[in-house]
Structure formats: structure tokens, C-alpha cells
C-alpha positions, 0 to 999 in steps of 0.5 A: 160599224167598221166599213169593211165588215158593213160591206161584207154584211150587205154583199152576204145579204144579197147573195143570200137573197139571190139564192132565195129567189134561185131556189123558189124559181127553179124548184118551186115552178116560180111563185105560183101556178096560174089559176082561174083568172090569172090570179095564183093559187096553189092546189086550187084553194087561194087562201091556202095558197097565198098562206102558203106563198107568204110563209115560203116567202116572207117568213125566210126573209124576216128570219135572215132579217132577223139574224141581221139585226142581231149580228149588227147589234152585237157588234155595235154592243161591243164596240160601245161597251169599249168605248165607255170602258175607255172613256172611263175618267181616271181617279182624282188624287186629292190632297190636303193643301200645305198652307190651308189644308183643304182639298187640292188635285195633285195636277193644280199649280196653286190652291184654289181657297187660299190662293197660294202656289202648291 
């Protein structure tokens, strides 16, 4: 993956992280009233609210994750499939020796088989 393009992917995974966070802070009252027992719930039942805390949590995060995963994979699809596009072997030219008639490259200086210079 180019170096350029990593960098911006983790600067935007942060910045969309400190977001996250901002917004469960400042709208969310944080991550959780205090309870009995200084244990966090939400609306009194603490099943529901740690439910609750996990999919406002979590599940963002394996989404964002989730997106992440599949743009780096694209990307290093892309570069792969040019790459075996390029590395490609040219087709070999063969043709018959003039002395004994067998198969030669068109690149070799002498025949393999007969040992003469082509």
C-alpha cells in the first residue's frame, strides 16, 4: 500500500474515532449514569444497559472497522491484479532450426540439439 494513502487512512480512522467518543460524551452524558453500587446502567436495568452500551459502542466501531478492511482491500486487490498483469511472461517464438529442424527461440545464438550457431 502506498505510504501516502496508509497515512491518510490512519489519520481519518483517528479523527473519526475522536468524533465518536466527542459525540458519546457530549450528548450521551458520557458512557453511562452511575448507579447503585457505582456500577453504570441505563434506565435502572443493567442487562439492558450494558446491551445498550455495547451496540452504541461496539457495533460503530466494528462498522468503521469493517469499512476499513474492505477499502485497504480493494486497494491492495487492485495493485495485485496489476502487478500479475505485468509480470505476465511474453510469448515464446519458436522456430524450426535450419540444420535440424527442431524447435529453437528466436533469442538463442545456437541450437540446443545440434549444437550449431543459428
Amino acid at each position: 500500500m502506498n505510504k501516502t494513502l496508509k497515512t491518510i487512512l490512519i489519520i481519518l480512522a483517528v479523527i473519526l474515532g475522536l468524533a465518536i467518543v466527542a459525540f458519546s460524551m457530549t450528548f450521551m452524558h458520557g458512557f453511562g449514569f452511575r448507579g447503585r453500587m457505582g456500577m453504570p446502567f441505563y434506565g435502572g436495568f443493567m442487562v439492558v444497559g450494558a446491551l445498550f452500551a455495547i451496540c452504541r459502542f461496539l457495533l460503530p466501531a466494528a462498522l468503521i472497522g469493517w469499512f476499513f478492511w474492505w477499502l485497504i482491500n480493494q486497494v491492495t486487490a487492485r495493485k495485485v491484479a496489476e502487478a500479475l498483469k505485468a509480470a505476465a511472461p511474453a510469448p515464446v517464438v519458436e522456430t524450426p532450426c535450419k540444420h535440424c529442424g527442431k524447435p529453437v527461440q528466436a533469442d538463442w545464438v545456437a541450437c540446443p540439439h545440434c549444437g550449431k550457431k543459428l
